[in-house]
N, C-alpha and C positions, 0 to 999 in steps of 0.2 A: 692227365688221365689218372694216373697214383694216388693225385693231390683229392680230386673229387672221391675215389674210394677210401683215401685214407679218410676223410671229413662223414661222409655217409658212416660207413665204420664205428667212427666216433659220436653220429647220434644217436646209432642204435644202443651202443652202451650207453650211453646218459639217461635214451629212454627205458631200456630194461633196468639200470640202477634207481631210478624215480619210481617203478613198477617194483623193485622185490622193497625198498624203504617204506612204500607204502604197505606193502602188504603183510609187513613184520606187525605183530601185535606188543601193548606197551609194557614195561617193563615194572610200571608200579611205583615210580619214580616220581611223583606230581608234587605239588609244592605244600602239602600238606604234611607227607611225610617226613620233608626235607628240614621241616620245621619242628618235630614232634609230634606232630597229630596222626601218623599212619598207623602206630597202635602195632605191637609185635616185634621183633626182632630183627627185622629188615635194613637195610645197610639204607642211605641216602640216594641210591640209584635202583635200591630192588635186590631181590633175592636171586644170586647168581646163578643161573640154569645153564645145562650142556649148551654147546653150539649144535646150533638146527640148519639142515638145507638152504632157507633162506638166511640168514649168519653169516655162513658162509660164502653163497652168491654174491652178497654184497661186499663179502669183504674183495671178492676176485674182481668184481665188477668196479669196484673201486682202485685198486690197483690198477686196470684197465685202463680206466679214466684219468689219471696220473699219467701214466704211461705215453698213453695218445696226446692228453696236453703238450708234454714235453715234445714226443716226435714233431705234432702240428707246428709247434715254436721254433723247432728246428731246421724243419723243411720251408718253413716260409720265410725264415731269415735267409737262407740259399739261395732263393729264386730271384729275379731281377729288381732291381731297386727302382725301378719307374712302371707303369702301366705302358706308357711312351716312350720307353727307354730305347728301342731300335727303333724309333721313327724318326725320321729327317723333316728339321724343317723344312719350309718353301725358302728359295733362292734368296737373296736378298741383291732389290734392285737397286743399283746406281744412284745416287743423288742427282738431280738434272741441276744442271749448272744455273745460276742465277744470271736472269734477263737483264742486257745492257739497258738503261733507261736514259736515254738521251734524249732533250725535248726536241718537236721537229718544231720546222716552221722558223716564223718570224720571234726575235725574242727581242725586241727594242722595247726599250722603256714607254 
């Protein structure tokens, strides 16, 4: 029961981390500038601005994300090492002995 809220848990953070990455705007960084062509004084990733609301969601939501990896890793090397691990096989029957094979009858040449 843990196991299914820990995992639930953990897709709501992946999905709200896919949802604030998306919704951060770009930093100016494209390969034009990277190269010389961006024109202006701007570093190779962009001109460094405060961290913003979404910055920092992601930075927590990413830590999150880390976080619960590790736990999931954890908790599921703990748990039983087979699907069928407390189950029994079926019995195991006897061998039947091997039939005497004697010819009947007449056996003259």
């Amino acid at each position: 029961m843990l196991y299914y809220l820990i995992i639930t848990l953990y897709v709501l953070v992946c999905l709200l981390l896919i949802l604030t990455i998306l919704l951060q705007q770009g930093k100016g960084g494209d390969i034009a500038s990277a190269f010389g062509g961006g024109g202006g004084s701007q570093a190779v990733f962009g001109a460094r601005s405060g961290a913003t609301l979404l910055t920092r969601a992601t930075a927590v939501l990413a830590a999150l994300f880390v976080i619960g990896a590790i736990v999931l890793t954890v908790y599921g090397q703990r748990g039983p090492g087979s699907v069928v691990g407390g189950i029994e096989g079926p019995p195991v029957a006897p061998a039947p002995a091997p039939a005497d094979v004697t010819p009947s009858g007449n056996t003259t040449p």
